[in-house]
mmCIF entry with sequence, helices, sheets and N, C-alpha, C, O atoms, coordinates in Angstrom:
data_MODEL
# 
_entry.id   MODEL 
# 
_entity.id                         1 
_entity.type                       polymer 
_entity.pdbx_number_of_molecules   1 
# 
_entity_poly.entity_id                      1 
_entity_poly.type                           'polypeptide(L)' 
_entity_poly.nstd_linkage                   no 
_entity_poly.nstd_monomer                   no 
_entity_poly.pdbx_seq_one_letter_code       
;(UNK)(UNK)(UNK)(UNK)(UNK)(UNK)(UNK)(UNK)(UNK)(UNK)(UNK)(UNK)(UNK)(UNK)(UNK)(UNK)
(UNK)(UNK)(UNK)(UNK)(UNK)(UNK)(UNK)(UNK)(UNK)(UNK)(UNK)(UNK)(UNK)(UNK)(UNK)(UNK)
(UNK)(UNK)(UNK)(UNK)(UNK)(UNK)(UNK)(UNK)(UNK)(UNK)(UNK)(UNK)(UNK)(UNK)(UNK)(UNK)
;
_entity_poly.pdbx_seq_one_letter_code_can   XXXXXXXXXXXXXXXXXXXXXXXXXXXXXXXXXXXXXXXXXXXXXXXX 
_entity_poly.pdbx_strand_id                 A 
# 
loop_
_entity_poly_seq.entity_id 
_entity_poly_seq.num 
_entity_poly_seq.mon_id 
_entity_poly_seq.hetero 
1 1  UNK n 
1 2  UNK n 
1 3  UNK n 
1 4  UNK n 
1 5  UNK n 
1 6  UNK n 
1 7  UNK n 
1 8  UNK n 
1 9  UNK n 
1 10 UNK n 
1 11 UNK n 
1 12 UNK n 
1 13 UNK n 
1 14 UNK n 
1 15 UNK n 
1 16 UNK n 
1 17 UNK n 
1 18 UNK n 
1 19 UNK n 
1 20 UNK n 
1 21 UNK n 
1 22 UNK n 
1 23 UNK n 
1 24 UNK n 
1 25 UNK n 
1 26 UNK n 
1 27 UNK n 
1 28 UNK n 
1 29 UNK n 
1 30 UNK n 
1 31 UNK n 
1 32 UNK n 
1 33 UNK n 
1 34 UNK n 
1 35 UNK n 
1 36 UNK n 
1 37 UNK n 
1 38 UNK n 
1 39 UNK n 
1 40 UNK n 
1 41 UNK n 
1 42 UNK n 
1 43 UNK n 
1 44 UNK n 
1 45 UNK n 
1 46 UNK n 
1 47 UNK n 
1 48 UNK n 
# 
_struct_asym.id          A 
_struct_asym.entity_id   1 
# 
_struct_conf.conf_type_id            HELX_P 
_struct_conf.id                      HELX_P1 
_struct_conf.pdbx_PDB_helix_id       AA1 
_struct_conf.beg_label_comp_id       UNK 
_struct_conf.beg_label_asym_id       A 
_struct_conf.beg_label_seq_id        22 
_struct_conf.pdbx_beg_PDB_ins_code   ? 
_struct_conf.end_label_comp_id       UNK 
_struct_conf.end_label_asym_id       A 
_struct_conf.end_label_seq_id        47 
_struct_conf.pdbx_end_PDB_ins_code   ? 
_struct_conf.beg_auth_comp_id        UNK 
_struct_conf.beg_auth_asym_id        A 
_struct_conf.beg_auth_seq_id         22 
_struct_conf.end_auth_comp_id        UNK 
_struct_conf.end_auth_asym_id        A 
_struct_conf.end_auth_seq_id         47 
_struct_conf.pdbx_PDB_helix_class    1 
_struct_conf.details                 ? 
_struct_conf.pdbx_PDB_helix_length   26 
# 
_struct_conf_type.id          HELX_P 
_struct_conf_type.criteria    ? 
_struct_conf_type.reference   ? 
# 
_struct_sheet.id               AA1 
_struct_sheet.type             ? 
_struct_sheet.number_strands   2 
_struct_sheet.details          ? 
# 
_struct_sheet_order.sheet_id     AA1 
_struct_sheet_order.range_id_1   1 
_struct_sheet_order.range_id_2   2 
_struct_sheet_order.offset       ? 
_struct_sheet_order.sense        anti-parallel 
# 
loop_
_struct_sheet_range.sheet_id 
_struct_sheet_range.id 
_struct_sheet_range.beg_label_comp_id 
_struct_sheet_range.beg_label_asym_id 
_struct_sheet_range.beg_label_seq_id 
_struct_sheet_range.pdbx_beg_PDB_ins_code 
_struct_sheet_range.end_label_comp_id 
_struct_sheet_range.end_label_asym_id 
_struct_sheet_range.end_label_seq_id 
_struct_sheet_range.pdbx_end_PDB_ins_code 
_struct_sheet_range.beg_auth_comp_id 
_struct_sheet_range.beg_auth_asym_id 
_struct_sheet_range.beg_auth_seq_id 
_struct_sheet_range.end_auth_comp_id 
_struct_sheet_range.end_auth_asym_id 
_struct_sheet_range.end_auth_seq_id 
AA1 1 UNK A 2  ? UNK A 6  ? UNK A 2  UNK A 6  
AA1 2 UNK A 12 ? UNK A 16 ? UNK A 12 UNK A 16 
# 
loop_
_atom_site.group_PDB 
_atom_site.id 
_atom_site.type_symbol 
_atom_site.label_atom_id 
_atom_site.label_alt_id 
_atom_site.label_comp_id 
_atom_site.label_asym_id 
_atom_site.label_entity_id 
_atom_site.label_seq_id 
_atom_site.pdbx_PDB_ins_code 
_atom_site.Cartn_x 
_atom_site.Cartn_y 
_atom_site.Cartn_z 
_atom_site.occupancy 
_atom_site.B_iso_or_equiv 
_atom_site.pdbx_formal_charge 
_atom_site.auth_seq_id 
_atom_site.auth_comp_id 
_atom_site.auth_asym_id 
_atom_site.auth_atom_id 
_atom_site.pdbx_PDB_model_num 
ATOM 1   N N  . UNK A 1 1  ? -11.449 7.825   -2.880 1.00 0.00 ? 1  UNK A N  1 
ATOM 2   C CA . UNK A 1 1  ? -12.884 7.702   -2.933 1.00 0.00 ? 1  UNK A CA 1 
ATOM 3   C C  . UNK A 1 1  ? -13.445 9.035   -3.417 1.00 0.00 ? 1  UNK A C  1 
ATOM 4   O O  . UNK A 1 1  ? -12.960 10.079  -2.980 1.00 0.00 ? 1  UNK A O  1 
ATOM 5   N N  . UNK A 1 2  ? -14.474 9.051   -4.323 1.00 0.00 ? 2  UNK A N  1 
ATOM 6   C CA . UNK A 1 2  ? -15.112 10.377  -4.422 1.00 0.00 ? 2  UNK A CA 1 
ATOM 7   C C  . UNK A 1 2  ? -16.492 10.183  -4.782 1.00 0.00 ? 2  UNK A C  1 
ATOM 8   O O  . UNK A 1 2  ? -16.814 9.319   -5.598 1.00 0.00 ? 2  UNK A O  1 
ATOM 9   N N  . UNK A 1 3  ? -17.453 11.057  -4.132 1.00 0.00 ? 3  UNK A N  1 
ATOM 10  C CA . UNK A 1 3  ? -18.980 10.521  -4.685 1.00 0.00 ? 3  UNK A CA 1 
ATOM 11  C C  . UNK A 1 3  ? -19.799 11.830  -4.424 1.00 0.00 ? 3  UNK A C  1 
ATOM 12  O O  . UNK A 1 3  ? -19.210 12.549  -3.617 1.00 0.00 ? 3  UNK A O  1 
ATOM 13  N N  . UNK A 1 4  ? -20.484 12.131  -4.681 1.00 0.00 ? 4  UNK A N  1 
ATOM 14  C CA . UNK A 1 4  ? -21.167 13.085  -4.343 1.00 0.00 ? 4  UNK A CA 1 
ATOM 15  C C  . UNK A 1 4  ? -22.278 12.749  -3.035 1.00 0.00 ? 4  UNK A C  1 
ATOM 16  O O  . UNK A 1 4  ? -22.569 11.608  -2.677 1.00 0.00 ? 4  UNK A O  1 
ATOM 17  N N  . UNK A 1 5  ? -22.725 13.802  -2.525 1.00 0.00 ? 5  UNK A N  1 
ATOM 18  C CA . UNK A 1 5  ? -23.281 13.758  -1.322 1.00 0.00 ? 5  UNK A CA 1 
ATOM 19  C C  . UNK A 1 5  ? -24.044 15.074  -0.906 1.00 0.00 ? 5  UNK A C  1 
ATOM 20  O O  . UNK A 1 5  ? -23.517 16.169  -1.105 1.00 0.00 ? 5  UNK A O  1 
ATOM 21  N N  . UNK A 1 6  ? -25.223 14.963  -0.358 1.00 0.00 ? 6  UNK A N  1 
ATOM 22  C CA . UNK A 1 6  ? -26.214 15.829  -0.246 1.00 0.00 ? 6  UNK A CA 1 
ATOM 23  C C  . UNK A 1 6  ? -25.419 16.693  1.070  1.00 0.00 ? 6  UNK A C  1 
ATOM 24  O O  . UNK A 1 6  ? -24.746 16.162  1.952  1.00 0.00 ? 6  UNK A O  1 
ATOM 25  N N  . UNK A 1 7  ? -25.662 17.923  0.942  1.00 0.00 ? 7  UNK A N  1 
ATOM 26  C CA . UNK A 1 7  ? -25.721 18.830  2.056  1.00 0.00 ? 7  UNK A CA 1 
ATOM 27  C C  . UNK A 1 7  ? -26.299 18.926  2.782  1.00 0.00 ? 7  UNK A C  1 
ATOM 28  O O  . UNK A 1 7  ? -27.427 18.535  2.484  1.00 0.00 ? 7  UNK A O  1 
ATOM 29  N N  . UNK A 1 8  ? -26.177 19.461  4.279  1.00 0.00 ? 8  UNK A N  1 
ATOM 30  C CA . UNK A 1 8  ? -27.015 19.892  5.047  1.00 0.00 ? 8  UNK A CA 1 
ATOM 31  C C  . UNK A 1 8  ? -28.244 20.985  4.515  1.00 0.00 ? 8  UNK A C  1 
ATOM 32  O O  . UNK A 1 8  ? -29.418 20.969  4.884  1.00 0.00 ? 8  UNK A O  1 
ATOM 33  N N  . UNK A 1 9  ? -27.758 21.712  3.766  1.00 0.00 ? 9  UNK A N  1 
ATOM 34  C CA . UNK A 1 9  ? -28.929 23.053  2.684  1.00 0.00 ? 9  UNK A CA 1 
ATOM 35  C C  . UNK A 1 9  ? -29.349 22.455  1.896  1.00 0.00 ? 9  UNK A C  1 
ATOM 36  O O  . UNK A 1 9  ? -30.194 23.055  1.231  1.00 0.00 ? 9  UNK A O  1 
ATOM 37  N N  . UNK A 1 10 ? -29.120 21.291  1.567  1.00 0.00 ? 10 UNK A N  1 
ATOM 38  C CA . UNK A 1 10 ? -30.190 20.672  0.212  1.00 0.00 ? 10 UNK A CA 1 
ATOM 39  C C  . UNK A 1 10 ? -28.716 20.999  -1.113 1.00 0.00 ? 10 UNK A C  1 
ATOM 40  O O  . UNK A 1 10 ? -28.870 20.536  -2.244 1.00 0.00 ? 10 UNK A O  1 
ATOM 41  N N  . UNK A 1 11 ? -27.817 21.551  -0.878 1.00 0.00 ? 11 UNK A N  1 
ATOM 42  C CA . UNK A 1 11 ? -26.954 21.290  -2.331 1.00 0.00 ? 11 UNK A CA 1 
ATOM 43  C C  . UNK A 1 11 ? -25.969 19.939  -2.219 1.00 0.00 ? 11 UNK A C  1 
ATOM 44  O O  . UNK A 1 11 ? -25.589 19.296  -1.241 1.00 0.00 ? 11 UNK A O  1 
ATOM 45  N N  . UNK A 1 12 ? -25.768 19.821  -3.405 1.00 0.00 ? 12 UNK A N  1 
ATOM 46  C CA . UNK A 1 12 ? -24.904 18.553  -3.634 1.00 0.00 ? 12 UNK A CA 1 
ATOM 47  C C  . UNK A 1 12 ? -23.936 19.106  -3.637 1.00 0.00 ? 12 UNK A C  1 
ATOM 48  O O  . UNK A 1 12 ? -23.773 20.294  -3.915 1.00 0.00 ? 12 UNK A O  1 
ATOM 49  N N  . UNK A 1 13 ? -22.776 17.970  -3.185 1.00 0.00 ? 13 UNK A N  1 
ATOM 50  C CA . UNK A 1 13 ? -21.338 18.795  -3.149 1.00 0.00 ? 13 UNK A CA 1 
ATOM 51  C C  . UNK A 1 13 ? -20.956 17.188  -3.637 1.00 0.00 ? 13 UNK A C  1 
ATOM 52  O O  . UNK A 1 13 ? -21.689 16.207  -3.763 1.00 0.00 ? 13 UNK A O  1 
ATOM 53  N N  . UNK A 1 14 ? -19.275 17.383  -3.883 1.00 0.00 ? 14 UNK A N  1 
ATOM 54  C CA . UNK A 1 14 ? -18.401 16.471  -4.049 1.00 0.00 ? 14 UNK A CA 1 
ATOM 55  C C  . UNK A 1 14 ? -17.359 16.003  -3.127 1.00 0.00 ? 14 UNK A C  1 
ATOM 56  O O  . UNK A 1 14 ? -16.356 16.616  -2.761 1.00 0.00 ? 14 UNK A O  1 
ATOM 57  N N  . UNK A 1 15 ? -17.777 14.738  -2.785 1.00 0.00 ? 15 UNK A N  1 
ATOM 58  C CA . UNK A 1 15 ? -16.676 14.246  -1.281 1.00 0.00 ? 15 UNK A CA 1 
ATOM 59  C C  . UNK A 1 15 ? -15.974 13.808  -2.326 1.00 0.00 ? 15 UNK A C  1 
ATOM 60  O O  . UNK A 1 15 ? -16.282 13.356  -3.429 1.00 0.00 ? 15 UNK A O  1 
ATOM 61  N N  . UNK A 1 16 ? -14.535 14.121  -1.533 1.00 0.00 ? 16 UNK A N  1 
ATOM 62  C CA . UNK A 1 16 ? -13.266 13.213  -2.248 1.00 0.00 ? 16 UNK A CA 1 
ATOM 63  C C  . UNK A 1 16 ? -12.389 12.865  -1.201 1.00 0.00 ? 16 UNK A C  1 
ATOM 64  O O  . UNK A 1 16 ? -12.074 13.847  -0.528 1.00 0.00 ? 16 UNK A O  1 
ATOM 65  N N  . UNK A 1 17 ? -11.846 11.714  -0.803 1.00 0.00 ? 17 UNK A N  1 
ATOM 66  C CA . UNK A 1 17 ? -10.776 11.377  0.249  1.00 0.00 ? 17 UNK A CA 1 
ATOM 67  C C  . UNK A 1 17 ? -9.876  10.590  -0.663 1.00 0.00 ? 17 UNK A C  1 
ATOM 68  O O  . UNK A 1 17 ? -10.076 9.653   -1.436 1.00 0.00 ? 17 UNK A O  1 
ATOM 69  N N  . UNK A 1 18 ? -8.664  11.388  -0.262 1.00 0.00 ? 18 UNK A N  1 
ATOM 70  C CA . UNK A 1 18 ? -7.523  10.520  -0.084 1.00 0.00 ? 18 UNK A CA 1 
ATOM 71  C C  . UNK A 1 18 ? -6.515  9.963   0.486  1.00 0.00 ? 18 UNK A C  1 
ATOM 72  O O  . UNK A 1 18 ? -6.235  10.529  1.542  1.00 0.00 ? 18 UNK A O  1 
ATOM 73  N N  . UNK A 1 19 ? -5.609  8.771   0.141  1.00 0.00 ? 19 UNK A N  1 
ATOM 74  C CA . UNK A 1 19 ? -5.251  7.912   1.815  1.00 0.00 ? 19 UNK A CA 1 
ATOM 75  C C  . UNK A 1 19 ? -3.927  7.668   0.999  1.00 0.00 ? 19 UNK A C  1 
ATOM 76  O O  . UNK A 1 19 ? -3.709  7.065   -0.052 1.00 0.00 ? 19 UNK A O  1 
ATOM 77  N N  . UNK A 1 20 ? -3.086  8.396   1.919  1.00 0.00 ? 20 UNK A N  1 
ATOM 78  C CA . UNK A 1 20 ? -1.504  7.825   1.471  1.00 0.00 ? 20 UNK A CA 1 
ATOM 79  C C  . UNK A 1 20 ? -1.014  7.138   1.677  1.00 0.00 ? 20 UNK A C  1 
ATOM 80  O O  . UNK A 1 20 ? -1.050  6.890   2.882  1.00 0.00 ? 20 UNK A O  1 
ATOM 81  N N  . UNK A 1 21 ? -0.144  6.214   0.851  1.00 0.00 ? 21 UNK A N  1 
ATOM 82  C CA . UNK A 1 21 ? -0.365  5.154   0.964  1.00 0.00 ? 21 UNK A CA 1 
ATOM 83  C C  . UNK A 1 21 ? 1.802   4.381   0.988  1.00 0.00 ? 21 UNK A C  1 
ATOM 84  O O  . UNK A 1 21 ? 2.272   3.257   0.811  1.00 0.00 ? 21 UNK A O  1 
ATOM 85  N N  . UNK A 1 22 ? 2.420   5.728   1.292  1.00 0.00 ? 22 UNK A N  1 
ATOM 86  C CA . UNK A 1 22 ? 3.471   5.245   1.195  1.00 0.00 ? 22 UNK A CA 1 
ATOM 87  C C  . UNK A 1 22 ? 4.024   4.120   1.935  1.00 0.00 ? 22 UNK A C  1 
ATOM 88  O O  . UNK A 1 22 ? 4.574   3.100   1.521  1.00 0.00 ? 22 UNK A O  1 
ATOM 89  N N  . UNK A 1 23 ? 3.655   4.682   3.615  1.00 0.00 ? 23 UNK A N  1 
ATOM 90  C CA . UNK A 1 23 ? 4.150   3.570   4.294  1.00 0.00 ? 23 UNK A CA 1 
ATOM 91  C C  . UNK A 1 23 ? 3.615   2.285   3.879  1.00 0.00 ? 23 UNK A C  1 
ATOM 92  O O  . UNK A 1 23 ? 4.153   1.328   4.435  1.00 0.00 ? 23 UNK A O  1 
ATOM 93  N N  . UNK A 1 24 ? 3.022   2.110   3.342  1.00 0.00 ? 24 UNK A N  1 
ATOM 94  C CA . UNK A 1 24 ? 2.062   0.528   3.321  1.00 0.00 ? 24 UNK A CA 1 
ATOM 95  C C  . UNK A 1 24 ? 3.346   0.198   1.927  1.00 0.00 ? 24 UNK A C  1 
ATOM 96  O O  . UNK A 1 24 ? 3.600   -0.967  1.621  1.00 0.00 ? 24 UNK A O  1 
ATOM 97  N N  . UNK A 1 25 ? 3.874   1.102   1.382  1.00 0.00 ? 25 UNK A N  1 
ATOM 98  C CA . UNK A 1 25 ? 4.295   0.669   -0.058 1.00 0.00 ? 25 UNK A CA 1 
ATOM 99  C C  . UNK A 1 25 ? 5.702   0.454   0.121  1.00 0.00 ? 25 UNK A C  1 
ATOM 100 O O  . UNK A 1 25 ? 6.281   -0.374  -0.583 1.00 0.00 ? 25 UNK A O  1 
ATOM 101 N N  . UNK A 1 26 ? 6.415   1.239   1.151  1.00 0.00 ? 26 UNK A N  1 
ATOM 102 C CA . UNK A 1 26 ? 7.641   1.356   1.750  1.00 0.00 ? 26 UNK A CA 1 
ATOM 103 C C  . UNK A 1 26 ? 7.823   -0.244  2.497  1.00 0.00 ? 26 UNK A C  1 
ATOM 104 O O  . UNK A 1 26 ? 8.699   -1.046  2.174  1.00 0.00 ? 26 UNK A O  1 
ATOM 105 N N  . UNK A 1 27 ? 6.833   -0.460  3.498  1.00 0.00 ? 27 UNK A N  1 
ATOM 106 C CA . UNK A 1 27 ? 6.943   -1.855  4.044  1.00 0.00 ? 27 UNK A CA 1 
ATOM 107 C C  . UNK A 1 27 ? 6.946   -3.069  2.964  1.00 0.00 ? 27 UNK A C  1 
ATOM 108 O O  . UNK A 1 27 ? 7.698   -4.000  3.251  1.00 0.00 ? 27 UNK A O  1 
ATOM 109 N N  . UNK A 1 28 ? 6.222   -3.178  1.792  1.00 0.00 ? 28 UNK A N  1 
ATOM 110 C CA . UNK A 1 28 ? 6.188   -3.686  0.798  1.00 0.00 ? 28 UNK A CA 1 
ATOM 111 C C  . UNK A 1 28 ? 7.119   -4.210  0.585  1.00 0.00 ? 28 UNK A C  1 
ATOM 112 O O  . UNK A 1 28 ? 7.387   -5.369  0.902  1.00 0.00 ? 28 UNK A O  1 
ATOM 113 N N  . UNK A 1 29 ? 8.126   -3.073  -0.286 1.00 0.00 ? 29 UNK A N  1 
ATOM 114 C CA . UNK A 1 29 ? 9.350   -2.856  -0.637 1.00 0.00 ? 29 UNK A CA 1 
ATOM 115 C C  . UNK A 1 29 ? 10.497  -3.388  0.140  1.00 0.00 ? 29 UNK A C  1 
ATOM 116 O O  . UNK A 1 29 ? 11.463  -4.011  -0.300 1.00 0.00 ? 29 UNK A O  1 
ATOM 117 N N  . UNK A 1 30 ? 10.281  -3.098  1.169  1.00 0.00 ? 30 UNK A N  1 
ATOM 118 C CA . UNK A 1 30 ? 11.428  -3.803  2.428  1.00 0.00 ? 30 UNK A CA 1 
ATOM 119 C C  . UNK A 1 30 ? 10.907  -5.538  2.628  1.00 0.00 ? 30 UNK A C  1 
ATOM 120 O O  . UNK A 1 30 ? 11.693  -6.452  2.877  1.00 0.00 ? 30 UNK A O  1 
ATOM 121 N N  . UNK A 1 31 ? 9.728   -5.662  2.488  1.00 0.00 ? 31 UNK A N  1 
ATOM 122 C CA . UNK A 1 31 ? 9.384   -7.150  2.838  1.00 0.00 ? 31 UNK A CA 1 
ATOM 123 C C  . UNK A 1 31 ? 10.290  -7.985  1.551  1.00 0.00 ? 31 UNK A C  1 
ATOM 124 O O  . UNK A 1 31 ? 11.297  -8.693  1.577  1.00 0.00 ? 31 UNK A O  1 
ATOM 125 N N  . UNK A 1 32 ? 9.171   -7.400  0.189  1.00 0.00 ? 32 UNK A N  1 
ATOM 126 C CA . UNK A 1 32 ? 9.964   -8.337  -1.091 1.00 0.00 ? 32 UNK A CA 1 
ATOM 127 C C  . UNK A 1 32 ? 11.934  -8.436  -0.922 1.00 0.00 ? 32 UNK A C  1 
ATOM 128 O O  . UNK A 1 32 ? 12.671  -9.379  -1.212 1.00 0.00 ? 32 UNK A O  1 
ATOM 129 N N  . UNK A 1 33 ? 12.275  -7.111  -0.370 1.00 0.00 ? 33 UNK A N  1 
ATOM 130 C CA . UNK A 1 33 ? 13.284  -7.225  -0.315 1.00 0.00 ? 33 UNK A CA 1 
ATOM 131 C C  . UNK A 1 33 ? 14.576  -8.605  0.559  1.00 0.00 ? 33 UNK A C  1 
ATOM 132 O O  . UNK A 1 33 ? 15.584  -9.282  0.355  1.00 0.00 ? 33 UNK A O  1 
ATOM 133 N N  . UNK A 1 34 ? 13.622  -8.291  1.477  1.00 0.00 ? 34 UNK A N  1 
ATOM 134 C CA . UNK A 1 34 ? 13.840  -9.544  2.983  1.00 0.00 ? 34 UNK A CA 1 
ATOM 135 C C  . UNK A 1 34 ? 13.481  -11.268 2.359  1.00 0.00 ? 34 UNK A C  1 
ATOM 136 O O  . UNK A 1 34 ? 14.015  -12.314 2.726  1.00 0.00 ? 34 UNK A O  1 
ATOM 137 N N  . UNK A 1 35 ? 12.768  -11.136 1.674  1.00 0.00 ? 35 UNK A N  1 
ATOM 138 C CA . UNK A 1 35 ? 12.233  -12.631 0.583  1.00 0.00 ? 35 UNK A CA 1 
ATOM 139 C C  . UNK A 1 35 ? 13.409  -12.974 0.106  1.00 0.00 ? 35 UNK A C  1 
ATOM 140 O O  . UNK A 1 35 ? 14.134  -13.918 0.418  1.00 0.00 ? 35 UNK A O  1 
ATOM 141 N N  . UNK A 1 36 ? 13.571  -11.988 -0.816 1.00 0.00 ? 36 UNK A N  1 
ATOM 142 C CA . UNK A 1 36 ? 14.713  -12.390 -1.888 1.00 0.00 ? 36 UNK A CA 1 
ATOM 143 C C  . UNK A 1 36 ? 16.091  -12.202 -1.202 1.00 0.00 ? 36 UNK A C  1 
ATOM 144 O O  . UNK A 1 36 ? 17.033  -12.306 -1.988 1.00 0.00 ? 36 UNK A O  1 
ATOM 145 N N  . UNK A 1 37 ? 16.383  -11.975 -0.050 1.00 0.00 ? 37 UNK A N  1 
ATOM 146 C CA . UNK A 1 37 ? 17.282  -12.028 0.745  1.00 0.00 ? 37 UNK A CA 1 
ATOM 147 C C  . UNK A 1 37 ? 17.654  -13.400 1.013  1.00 0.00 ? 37 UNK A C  1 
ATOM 148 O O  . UNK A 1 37 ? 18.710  -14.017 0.877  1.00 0.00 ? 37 UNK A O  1 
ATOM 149 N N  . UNK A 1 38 ? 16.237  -13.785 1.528  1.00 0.00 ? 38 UNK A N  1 
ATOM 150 C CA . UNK A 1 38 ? 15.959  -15.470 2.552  1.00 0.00 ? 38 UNK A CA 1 
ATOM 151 C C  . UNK A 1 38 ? 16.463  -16.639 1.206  1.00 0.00 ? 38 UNK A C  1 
ATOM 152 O O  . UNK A 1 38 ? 17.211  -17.617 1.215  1.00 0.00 ? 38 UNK A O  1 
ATOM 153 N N  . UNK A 1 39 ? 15.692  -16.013 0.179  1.00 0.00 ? 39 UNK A N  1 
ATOM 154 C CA . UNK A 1 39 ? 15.956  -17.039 -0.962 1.00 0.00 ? 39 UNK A CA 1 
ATOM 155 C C  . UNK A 1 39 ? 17.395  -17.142 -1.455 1.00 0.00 ? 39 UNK A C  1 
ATOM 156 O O  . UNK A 1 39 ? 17.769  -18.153 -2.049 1.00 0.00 ? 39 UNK A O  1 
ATOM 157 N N  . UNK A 1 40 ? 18.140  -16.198 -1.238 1.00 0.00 ? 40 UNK A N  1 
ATOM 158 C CA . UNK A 1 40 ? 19.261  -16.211 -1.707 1.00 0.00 ? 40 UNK A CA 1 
ATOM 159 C C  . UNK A 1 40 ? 20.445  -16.567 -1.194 1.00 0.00 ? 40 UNK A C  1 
ATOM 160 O O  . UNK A 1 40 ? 21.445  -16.983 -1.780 1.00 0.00 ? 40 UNK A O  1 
ATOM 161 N N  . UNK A 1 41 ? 20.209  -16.320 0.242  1.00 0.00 ? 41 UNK A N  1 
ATOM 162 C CA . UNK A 1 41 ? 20.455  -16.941 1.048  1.00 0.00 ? 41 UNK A CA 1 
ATOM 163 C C  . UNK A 1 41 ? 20.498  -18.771 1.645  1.00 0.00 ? 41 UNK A C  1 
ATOM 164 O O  . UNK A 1 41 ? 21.388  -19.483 2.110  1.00 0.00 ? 41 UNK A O  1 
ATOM 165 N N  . UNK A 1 42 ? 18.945  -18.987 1.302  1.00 0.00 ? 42 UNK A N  1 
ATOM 166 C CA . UNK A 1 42 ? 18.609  -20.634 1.336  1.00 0.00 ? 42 UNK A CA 1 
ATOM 167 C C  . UNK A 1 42 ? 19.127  -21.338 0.417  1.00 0.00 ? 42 UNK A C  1 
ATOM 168 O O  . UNK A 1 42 ? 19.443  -22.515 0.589  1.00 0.00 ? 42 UNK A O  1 
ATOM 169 N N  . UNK A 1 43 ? 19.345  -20.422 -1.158 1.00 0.00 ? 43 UNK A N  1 
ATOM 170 C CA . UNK A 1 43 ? 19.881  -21.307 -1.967 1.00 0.00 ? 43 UNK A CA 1 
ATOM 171 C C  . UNK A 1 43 ? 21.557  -21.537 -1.965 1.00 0.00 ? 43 UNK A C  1 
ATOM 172 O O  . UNK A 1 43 ? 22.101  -22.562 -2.377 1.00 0.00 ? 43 UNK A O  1 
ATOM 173 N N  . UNK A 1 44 ? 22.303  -20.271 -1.371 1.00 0.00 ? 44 UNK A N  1 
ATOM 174 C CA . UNK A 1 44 ? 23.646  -20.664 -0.821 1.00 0.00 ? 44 UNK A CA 1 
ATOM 175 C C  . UNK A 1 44 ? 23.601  -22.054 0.022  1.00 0.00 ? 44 UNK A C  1 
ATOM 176 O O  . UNK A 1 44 ? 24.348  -22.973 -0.316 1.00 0.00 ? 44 UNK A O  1 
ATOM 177 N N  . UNK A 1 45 ? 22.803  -22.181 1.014  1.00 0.00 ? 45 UNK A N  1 
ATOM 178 C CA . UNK A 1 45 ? 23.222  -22.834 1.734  1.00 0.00 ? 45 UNK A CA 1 
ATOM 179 C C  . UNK A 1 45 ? 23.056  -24.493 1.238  1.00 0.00 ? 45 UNK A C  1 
ATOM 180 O O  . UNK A 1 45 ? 23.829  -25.409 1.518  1.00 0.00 ? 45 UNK A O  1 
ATOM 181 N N  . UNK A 1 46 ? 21.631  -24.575 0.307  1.00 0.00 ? 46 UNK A N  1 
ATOM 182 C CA . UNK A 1 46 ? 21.610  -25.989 0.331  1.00 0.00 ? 46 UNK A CA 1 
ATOM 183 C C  . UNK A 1 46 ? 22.771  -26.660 -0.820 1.00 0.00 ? 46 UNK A C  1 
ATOM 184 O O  . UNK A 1 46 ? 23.012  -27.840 -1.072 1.00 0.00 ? 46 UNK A O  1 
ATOM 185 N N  . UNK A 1 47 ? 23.306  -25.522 -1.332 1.00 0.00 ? 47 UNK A N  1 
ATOM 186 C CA . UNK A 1 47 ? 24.430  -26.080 -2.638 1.00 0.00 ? 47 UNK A CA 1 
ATOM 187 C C  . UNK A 1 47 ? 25.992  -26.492 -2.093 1.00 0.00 ? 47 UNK A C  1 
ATOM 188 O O  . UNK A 1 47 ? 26.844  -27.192 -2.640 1.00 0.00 ? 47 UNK A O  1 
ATOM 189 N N  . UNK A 1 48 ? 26.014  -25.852 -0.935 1.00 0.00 ? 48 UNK A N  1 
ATOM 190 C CA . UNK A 1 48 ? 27.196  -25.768 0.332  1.00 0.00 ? 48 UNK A CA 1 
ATOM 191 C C  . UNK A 1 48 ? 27.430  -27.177 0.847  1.00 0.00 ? 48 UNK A C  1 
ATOM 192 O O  . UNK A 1 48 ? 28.235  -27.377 1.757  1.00 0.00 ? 48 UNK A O  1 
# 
């Protein structure tokens, strides 16, 4: 996020936040992984 924003003294300054975002991308990664696990898995079994 970044926007500018008035000061307490009357000057403008520049807010900037940033939000890391690995774990959210790490769990991701492990989920798709666990999918294509299940699928690969489900499709062994129904050909069995």
């Amino acid at each position: 996020m970044d926007r500018a924003i008035e000061w307490s003294d009357g000057r403008v300054v520049r807010m900037e936040v940033a939000v890391d975002v690995t774990d959210s991308m790490t769990a991701r990664e492990e989920l798709l992984k666990s999918q294509q696990n299940w699928r690969v898995a489900a499709g062994k079994g129904a050909g069995a």
